[in-house]
C-alpha positions as semicolon CSV with decimal commas, in nm:
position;residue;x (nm);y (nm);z (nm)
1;X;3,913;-2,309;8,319
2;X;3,650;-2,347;8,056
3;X;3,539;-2,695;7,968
4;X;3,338;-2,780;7,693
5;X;3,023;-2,816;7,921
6;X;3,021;-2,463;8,033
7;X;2,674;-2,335;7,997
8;X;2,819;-1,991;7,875
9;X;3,069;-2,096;7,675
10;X;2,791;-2,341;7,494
11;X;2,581;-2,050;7,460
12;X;2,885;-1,837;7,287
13;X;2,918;-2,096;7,063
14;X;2,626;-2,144;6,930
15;X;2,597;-1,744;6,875
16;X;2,897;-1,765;6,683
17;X;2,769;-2,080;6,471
18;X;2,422;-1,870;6,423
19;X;2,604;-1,547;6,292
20;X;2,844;-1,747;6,028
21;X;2,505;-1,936;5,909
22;X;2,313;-1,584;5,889
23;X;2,642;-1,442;5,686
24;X;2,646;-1,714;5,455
25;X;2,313;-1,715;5,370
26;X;2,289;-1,309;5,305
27;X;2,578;-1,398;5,094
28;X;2,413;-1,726;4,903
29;X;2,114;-1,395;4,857
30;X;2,334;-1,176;4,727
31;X;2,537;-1,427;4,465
32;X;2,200;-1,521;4,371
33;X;2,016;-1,191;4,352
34;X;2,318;-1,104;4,121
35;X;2,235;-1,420;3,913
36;X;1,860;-1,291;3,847
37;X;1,983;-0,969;3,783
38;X;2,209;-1,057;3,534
39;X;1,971;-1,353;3,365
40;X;1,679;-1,176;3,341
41;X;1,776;-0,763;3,384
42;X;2,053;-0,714;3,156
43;X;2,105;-0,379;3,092
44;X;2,060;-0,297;2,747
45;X;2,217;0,024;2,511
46;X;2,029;0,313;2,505
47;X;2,028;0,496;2,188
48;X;2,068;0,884;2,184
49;X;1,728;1,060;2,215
50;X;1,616;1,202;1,877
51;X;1,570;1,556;2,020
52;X;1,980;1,577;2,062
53;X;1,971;1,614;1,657
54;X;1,993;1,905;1,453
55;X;1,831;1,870;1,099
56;X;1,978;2,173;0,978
57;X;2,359;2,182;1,160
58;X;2,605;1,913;1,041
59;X;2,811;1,877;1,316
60;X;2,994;1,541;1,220
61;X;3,164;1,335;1,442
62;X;3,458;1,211;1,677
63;X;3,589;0,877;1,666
64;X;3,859;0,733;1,915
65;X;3,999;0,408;1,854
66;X;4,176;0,256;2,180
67;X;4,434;0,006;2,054
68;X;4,349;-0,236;2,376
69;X;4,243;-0,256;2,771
70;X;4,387;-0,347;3,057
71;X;4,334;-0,351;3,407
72;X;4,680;-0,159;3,483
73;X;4,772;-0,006;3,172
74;X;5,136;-0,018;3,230
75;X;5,259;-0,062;2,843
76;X;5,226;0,203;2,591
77;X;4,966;-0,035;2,389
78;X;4,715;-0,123;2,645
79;X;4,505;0,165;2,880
80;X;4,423;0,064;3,191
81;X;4,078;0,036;3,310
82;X;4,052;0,354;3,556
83;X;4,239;0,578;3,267
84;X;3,948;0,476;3,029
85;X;3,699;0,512;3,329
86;X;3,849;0,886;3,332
87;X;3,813;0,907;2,976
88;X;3,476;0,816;2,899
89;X;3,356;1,005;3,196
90;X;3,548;1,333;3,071
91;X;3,336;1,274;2,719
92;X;3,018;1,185;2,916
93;X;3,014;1,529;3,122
94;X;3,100;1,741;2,762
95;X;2,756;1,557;2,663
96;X;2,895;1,317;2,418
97;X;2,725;1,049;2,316
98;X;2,785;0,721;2,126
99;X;2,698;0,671;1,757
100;X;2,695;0,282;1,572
101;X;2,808;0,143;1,225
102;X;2,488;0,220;1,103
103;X;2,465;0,594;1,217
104;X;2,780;0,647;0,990
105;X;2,663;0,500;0,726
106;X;2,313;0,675;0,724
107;X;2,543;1,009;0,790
108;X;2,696;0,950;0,495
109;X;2,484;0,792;0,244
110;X;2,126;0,877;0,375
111;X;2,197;1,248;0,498
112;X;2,074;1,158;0,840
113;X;2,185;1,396;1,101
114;X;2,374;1,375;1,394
115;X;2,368;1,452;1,774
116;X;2,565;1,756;1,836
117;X;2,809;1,585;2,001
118;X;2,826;1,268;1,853
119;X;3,145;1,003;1,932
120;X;3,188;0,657;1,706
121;X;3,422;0,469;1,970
122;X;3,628;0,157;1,848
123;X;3,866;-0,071;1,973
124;X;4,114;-0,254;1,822
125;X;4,267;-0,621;1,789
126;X;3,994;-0,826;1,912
127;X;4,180;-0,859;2,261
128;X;3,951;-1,070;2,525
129;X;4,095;-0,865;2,813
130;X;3,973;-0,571;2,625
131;X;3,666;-0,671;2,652
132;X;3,615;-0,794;2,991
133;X;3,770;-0,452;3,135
134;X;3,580;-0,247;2,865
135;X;3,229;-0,385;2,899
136;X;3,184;-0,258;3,231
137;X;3,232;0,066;3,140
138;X;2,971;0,081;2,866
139;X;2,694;-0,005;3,063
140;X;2,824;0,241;3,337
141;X;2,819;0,502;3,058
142;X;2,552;0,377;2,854
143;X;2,780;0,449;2,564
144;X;2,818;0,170;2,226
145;X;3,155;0,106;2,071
146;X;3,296;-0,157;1,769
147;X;3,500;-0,411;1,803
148;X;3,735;-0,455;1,597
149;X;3,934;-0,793;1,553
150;X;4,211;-0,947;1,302
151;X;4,014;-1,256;1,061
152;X;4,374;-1,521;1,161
153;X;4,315;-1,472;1,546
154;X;3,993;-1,610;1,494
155;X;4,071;-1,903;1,256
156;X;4,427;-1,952;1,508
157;X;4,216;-1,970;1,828
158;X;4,415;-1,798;2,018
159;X;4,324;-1,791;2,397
160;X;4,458;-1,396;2,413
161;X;4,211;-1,300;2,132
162;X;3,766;-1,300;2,158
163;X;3,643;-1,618;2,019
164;X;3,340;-1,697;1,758
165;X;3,123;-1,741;2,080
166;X;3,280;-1,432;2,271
167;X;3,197;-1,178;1,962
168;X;2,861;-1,327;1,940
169;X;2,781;-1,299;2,303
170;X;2,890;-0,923;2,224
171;X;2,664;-0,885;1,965
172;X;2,345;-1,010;2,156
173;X;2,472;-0,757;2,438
174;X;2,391;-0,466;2,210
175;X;2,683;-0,276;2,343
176;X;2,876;-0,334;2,020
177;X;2,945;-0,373;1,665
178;X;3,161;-0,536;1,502
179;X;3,440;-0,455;1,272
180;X;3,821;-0,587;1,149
181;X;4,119;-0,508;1,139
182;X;4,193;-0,730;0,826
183;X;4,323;-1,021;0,801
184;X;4,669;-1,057;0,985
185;X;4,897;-0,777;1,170
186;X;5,241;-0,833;0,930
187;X;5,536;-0,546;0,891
188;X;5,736;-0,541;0,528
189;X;6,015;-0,388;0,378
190;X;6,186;-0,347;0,741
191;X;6,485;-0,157;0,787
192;X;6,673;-0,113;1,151
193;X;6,715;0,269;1,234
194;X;7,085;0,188;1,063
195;X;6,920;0,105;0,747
196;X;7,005;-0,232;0,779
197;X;6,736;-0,420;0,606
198;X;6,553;-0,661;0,776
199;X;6,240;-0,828;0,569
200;X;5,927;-0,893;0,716
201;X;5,844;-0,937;1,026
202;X;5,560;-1,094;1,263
203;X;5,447;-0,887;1,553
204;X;5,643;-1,115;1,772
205;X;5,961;-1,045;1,596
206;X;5,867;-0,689;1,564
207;X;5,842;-0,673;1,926
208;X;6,204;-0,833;2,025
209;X;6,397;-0,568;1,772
210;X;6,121;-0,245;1,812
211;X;6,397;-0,075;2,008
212;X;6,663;-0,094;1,744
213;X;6,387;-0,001;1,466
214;X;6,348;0,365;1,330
215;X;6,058;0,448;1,103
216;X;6,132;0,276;0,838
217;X;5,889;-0,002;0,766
218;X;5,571;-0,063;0,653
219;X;5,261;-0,244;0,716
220;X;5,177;-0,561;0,483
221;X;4,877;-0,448;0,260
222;X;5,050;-0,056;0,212
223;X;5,321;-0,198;-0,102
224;X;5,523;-0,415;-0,297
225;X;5,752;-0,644;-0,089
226;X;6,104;-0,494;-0,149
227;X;6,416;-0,599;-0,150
228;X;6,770;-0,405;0,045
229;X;6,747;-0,175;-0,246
230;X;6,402;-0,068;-0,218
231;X;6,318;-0,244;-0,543
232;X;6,035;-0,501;-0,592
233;X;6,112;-0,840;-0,532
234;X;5,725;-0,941;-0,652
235;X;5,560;-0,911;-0,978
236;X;5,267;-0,691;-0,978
237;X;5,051;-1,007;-1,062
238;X;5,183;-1,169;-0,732
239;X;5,121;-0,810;-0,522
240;X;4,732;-0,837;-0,617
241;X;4,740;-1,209;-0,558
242;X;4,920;-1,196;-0,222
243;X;4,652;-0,878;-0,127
244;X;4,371;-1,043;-0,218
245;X;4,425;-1,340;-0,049
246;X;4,439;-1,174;0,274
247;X;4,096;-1,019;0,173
248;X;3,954;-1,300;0,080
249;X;4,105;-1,551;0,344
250;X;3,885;-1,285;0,585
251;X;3,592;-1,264;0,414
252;X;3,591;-1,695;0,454
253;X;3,700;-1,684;0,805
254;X;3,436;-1,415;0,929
255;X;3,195;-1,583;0,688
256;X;3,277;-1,898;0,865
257;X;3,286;-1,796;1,211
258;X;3,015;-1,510;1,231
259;X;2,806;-1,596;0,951
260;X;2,887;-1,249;0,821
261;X;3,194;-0,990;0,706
262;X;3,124;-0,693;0,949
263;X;3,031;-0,357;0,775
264;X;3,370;-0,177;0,922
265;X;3,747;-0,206;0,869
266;X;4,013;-0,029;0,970
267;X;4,297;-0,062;0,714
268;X;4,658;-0,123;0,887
269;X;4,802;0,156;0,830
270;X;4,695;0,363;0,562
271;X;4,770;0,729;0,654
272;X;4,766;0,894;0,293
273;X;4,537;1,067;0,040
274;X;4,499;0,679;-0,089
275;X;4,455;0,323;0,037
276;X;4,778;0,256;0,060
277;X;5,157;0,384;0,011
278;X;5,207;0,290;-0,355
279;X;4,959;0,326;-0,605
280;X;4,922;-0,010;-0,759
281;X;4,880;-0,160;-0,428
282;X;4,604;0,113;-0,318
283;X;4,425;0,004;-0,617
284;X;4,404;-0,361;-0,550
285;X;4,308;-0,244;-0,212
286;X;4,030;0,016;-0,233
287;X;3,877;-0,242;-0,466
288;X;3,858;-0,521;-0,193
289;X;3,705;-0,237;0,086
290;X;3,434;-0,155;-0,129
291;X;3,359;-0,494;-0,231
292;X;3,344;-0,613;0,108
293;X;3,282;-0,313;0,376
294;X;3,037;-0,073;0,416
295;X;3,288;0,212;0,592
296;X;3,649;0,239;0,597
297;X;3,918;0,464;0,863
298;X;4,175;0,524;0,644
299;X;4,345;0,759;0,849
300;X;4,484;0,805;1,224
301;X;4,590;1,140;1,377
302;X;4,263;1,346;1,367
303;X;3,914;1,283;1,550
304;X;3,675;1,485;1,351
305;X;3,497;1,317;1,032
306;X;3,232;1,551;0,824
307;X;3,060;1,489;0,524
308;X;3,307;1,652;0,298
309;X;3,522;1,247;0,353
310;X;3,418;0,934;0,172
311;X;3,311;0,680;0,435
312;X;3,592;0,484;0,304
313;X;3,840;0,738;0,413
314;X;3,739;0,808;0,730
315;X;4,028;0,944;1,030
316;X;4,048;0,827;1,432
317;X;4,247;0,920;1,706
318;X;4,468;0,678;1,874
319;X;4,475;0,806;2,281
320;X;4,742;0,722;2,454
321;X;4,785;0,440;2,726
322;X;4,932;0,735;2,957
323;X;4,702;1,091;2,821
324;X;4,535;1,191;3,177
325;X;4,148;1,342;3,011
326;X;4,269;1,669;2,945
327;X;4,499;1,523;2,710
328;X;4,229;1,388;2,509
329;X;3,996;1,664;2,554
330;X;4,243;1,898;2,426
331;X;4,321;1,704;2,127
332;X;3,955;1,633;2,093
333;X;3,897;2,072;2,103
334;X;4,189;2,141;1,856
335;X;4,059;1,918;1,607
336;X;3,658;2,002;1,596
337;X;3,831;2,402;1,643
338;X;3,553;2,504;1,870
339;X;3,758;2,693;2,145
340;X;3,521;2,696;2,458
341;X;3,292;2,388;2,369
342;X;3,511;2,192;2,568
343;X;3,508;2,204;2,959
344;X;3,857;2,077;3,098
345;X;3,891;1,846;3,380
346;X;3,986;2,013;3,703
347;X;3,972;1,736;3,961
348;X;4,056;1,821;4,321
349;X;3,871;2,183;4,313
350;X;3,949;2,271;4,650
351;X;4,338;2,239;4,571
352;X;4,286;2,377;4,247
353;X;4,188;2,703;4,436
354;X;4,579;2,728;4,584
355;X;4,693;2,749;4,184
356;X;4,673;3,036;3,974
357;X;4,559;2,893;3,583
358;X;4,788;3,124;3,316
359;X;4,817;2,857;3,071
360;X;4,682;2,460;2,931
361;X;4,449;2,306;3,172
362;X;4,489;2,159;3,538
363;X;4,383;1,857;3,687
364;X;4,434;1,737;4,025
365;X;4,384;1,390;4,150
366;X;4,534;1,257;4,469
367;X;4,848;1,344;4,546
368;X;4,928;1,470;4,156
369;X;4,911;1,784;3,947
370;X;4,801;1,658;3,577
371;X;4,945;1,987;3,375
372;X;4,831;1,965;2,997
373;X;4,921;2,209;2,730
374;X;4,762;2,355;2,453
375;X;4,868;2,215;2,118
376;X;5,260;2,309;2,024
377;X;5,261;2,525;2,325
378;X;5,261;2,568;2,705
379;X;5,082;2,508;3,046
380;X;5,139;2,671;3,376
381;X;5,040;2,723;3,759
382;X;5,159;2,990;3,987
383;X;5,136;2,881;4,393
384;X;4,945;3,158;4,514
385;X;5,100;3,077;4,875
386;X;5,478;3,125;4,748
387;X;5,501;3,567;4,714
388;X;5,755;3,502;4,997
389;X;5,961;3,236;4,923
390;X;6,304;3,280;4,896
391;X;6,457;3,016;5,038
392;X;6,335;2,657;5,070
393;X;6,362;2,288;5,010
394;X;6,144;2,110;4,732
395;X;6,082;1,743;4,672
396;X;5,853;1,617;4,396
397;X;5,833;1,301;4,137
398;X;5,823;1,419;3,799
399;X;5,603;1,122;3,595
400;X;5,595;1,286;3,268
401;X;5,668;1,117;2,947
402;X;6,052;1,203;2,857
403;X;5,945;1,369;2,545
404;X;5,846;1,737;2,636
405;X;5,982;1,966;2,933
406;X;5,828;1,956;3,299
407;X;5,955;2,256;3,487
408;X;5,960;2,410;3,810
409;X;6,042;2,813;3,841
410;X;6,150;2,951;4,181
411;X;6,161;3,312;4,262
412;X;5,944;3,457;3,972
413;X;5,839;3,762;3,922
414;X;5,464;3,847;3,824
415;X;5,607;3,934;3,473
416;X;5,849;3,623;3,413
417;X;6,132;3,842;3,356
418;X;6,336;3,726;3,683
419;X;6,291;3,344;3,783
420;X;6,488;3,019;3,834
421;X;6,435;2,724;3,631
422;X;6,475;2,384;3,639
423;X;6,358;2,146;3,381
424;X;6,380;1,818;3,315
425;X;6,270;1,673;2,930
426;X;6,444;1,454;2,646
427;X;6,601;1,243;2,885
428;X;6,827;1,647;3,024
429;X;6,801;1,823;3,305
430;X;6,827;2,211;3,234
431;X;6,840;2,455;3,478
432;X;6,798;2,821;3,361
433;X;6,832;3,183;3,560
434;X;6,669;3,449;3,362
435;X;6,750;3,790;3,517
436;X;6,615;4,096;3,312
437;X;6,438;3,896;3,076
438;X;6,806;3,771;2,967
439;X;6,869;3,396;3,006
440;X;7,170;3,241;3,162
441;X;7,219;2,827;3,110
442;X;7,342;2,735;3,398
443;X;7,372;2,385;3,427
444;X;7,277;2,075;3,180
445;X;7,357;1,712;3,181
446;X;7,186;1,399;3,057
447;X;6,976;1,218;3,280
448;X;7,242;0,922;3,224
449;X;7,494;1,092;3,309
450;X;7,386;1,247;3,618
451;X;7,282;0,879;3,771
452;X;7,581;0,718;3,626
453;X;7,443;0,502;3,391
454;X;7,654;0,332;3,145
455;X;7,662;0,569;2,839
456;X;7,723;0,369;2,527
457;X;7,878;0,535;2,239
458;X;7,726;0,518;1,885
459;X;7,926;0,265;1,744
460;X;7,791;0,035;2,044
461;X;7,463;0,132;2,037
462;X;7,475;-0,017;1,670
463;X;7,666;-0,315;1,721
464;X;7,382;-0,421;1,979
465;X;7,091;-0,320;1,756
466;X;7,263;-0,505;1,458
467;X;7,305;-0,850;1,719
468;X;6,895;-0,820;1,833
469;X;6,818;-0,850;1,439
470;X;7,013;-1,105;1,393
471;X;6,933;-1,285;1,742
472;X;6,542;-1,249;1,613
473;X;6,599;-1,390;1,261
474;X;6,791;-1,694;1,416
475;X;6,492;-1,749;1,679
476;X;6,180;-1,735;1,413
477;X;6,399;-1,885;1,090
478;X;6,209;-2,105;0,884
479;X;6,481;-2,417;0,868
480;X;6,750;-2,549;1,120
481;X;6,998;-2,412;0,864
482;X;6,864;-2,029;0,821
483;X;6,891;-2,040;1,244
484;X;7,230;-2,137;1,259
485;X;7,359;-1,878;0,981
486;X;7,225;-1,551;1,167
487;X;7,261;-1,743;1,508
488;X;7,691;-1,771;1,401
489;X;7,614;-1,390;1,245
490;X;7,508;-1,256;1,575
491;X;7,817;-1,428;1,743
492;X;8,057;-1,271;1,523
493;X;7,867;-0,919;1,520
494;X;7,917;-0,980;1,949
495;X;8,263;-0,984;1,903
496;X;8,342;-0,695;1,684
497;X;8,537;-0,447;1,893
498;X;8,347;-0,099;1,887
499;X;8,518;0,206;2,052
500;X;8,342;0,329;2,396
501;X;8,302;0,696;2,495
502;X;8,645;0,646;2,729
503;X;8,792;0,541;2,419
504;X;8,646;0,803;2,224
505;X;8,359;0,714;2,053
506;X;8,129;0,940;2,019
507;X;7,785;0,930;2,273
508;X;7,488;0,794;2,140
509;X;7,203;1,018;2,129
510;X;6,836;0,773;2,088
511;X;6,534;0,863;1,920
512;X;6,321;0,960;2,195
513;X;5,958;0,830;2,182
514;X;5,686;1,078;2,215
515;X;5,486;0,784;2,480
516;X;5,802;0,671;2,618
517;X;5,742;0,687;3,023
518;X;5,970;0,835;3,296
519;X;5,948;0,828;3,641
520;X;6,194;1,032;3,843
521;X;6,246;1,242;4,244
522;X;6,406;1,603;4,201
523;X;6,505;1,747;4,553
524;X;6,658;2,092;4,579
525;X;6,753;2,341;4,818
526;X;6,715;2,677;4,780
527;X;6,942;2,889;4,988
528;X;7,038;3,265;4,956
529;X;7,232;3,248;4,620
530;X;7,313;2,841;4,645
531;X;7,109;2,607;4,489
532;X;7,199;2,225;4,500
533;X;6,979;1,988;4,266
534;X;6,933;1,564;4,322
535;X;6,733;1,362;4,088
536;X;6,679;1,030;4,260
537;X;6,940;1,074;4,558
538;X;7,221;1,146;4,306
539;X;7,342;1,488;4,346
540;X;7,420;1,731;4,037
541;X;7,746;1,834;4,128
542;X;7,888;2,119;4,336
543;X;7,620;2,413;4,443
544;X;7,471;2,653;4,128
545;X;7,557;3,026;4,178
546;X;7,283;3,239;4,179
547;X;7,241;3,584;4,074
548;X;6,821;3,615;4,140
549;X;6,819;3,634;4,472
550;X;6,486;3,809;4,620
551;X;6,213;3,618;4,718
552;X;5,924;3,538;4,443
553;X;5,657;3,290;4,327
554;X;5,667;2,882;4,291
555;X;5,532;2,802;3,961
556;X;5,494;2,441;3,783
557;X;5,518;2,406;3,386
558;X;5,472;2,159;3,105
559;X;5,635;2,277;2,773
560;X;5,577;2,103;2,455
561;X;5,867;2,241;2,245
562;X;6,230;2,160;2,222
563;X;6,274;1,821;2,244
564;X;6,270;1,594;1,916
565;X;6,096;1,298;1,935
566;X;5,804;1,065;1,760
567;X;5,561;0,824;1,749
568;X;5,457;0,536;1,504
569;X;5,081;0,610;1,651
570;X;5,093;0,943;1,693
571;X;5,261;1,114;1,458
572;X;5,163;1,450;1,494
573;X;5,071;1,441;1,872
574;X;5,045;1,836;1,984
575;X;4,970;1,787;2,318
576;X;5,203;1,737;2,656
577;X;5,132;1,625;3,001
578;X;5,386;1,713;3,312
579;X;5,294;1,502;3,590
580;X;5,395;1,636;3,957
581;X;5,350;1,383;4,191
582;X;5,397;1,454;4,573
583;X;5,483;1,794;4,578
584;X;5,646;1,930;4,895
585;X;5,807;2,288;4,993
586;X;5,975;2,337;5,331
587;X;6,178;2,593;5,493
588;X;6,537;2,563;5,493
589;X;6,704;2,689;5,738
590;X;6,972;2,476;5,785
591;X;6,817;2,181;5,976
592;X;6,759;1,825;5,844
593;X;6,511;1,836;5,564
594;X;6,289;1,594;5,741
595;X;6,303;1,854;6,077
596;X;6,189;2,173;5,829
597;X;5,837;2,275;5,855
598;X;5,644;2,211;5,573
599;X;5,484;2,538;5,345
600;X;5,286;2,358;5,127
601;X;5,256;1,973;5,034
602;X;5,022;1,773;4,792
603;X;5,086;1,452;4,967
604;X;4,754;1,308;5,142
605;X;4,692;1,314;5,500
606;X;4,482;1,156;5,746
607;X;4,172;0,979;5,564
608;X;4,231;1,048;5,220
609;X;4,601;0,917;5,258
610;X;4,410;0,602;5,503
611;X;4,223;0,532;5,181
612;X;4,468;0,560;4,902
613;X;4,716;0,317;5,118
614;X;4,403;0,064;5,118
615;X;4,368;0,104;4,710
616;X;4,731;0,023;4,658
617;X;4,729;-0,259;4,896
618;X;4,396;-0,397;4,704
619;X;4,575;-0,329;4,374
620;X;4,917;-0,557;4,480
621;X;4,641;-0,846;4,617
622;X;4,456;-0,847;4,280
623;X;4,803;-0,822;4,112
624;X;4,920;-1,110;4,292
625;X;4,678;-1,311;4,162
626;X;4,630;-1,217;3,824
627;X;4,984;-1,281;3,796
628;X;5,042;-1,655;3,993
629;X;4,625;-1,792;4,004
């Protein structure tokens, strides 16, 4: 039995106490080698090298303005960190590099040229988390962005939004500019997608109802403030006072608080061959912008800026929270119409070499097949393993937005004139046989439907928009008395009766929003002239007759057309992404799935699945605690 005065065990002890001492003090090293590092060897913005400019090509410039950062990215608003890392690395190996506020304004006013490839990179709303995930990355890419911030966050000090000191501190970093986003972020003349009208709203409020809005509202510097009827409820005096307060509340509040106005401004939202969406108002604000700014995006939808704008009506792109880099690349080539300047993202290029390319651009990462297509049109793969498939079972995870098609063909010919397909897009599932270049719909069903969701008819869907308006003007009233009559308004709207589909009301068919996510597992088997469909374990119905029958190719698809839907940021978005996560074929002949060998899977093995299992363990830890420390 060991005793405390054992020789050995002594000894054992004191190797252990030597080894934790020796750990802590590499660490105490480290920590403080990291302190040095970043007191005195701060990395510092490098500008482009003069030589990447052209004095006699005007080449212009990009600009992509990211709305906010996260470390996840799991709403539409916010990307997360390792989307943006996959971003700016996309842009870094095309060769772009980072302009400032006063490149533009030399472009424009001086003449001064332009790298070839030049990219003016904002972001918006002065988040702090923005920041903190963001900064990283432009020191990893050496690459300068702006800033951009709303004047009341600063004077409201709230904890959310980058203080005095925090936009300061980003200034001395010489990663940034800065800019604003005016003075407040305020939606008028709001209607419901009913055309109930509404007001104005905060962007708390807006929040709570944005699923019963349409796209009828406006932002608060674009126009008069209206009433139901869509006439003015303001004299045009009080429109250029209430405008120019906001303009010059900001210019005291950055004046204040920085010691300066920044040079840029984004106006909120603009979009038109003015300054805003009336005249008189576009007057009153062009006037303030020039007074006070030195540049001016006017515009959101395109990337590409030449000299042939004003600086005051310059144009960004928005990216999306969920565009994998070929999405912005591709967007990024159709705007600056240089087909073959851009180099598409291709990922996992051993696996790549199992796909034929016919269409859009391919990336894969992981486990997943990114499929992107060219604007207002297609992208496809062909499995150059499947020439002898003709039966077989096939599981994958379609991650796709629900706007756009993501499709699967089975048993295609070279040609596309004989195939099986099965799509899934606008919240459907389709499947198609084309035989002969003829098409036959065979089957088609909501997604709803199929996973027996409750399906509420129109006359519900409005009764429940109609309560949330009411339910949000009760919660943010001004007086006791303005809750209480739309809190008693919301009651009795409850209570109305409103006739169900059973009762024959007629389905309600949403809007469908060009970012909104979906997430769901399509199995299949594929047997002689049966095929049998489940999307997440619930099963289609009885087996789908089959008339192509012979054996063929295994192809994957993204389709942009067909399906109606928008987007308040995007309006004219061109672009689609399918996302094929976990792709697996088997055999089928008539065992359990799980007992069928496997033809072809993307799922990871060995180390690489070892390693992605220890990232998504590491990702819930650091969730855990961003969410409860």
């Amino acid at each position: 039995m060991t005793t405390l005065g054992d020789h050995e065990y002594t000894l054992k002890k004191d190797r252990m106490k030597r080894r934790r001492v020796a750990a802590q003090w590499v660490a105490l090293a480290l920590m403080l080698g990291a302190m040095a590092y970043a007191l005195f060897f701060l990395q510092k913005y490098q500008p482009y090298e003069p030589e990447t400019v052209s004095s006699t090509t005007n080449t212009g410039f990009i600009a992509l303005s990211y709305t906010g950062v996260d470390r996840l990215g799991r709403t539409n608003e916010l990307i997360g960190e390792k989307r943006l890392d996959d971003h700016l690395s996309a842009l870094r190996k095309q060769g772009y590099v980072t302009i400032t506020n006063q490149d533009v304004r030399d472009y424009y006013e001086e003449g001064k040229p332009l790298p070839k490839k030049a990219l003016y990179l904002m972001f918006e709303d002065g988040r702090r988390d923005t920041a903190i995930f963001a900064e990283r990355l432009m020191e990893k890419y050496n690459y300068h962005a702006t800033m951009y911030s709303y004047a009341q966050k600063l004077d409201d000090k709230d904890p959310k939004f980058l203080s005095r000191n925090d936009l300061k501190a980003m200034l001395e970093s010489s990663f940034w500019d800065m800019g604003s986003n005016g003075y407040r972020l305020h939606f008028i003349n709001v209607y419901d997608r009913y055309n109930n009208y509404i007001g104005e709203l905060n962007p708390l409020e807006f929040s709570m109802i944005r699923s019963s809005l349409g796209r009828n509202y406006n932002h608060y510097l674009m126009d008069y403030l209206r009433d139901a009827r869509g006439l003015p409820r303001e004299s045009y005096n009080h429109m250029v006072s209430r405008l120019s307060f906001d303009y010059e509340t900001l210019r005291d509040i950055y004046t204040r608080e920085l010691g300066f106005v920044p040079d840029a401004y984004a106006i909120m939202h603009a979009n038109t061959t003015e300054f805003g969406n009336n005249h008189d108002s576009s007057a009153v604000n062009e006037k303030w912008i020039r007074q006070l700014f030195l540049m001016n995006f006017n515009r959101e939808g395109s990337s590409f800026n030449q000299r042939n704008s004003s600086v005051y009506d310059l144009t960004r792109m928005q990216p999306g929270s969920s565009w994998p880099a070929n999405h912005l690349l591709m967007r990024i080539q159709s705007d600056i119409n240089t087909p073959g300047d851009i180099h598409f993202i291709e990922g996992d290029t051993a696996r790549q070499k199992e796909w034929d390319h016919l269409a859009g651009a391919s990336e894969i990462d992981g486990d997943t097949i990114y499929l992107t297509t060219t604007p207002y049109k297609n992208a496809l793969v062909r499995s150059r393993l499947s020439g002898k498939w003709q039966n077989l079972n096939l599981s994958v995870r379609l991650k796709g937005n629900t706007f756009g098609r993501q499709q699967v063909f089975l048993r295609a010919d070279k040609s596309l004139q004989n195939y099986i397909l099965i799509e899934l897009g606008g919240n459907e599932l389709w499947v198609v046989e084309r035989r002969n270049g003829r098409d036959t719909e065979l089957f088609r069903k909501s997604v709803d439907a199929i996973l027996g969701n409750p399906i509420l008819s129109t006359e519900e869907a409005r009764r429940d928009a109609e309560v949330r308006d009411y339910q949000t003007l009760a919660r943010y009233a001004r007086t006791t008395q303005q809750a209480e009559f739309y809190e008693a308004k919301a009651v009795a709207r409850a209570n109305e009766p409103a006739r169900s589909v059973a009762d024959g009301g007629t389905p309600y068919n949403r809007a469908i929003d060009r970012n909104e996510r979906s997430n769901h597992l399509l199995t299949l088997a594929l047997v002689d002239e049966n095929l049998n469909i489940s999307l997440d374990g619930h099963s289609i119905g009885e087996s789908l007759l089959l008339d192509v029958t012979t054996s063929g190719k295994l192809l994957l698809g993204a389709d942009w057309r067909g399906v109606k839907g928008w987007s308040q940021r995007n309006l004219a978005d061109s672009v689609y992404d399918a996302v094929f996560q976990g792709l697996t074929i088997r055999t089928a002949t008539g065992r359990k799935v799980e007992d069928e060998t496997v033809l072809y899977t993307m799922e990871l093995k060995g180390y690489h699945k070892y390693l992605y299992q220890l990232e998504s363990y590491w990702e819930d830890i650091l969730n855990w605690f961003l969410r409860y420390v």
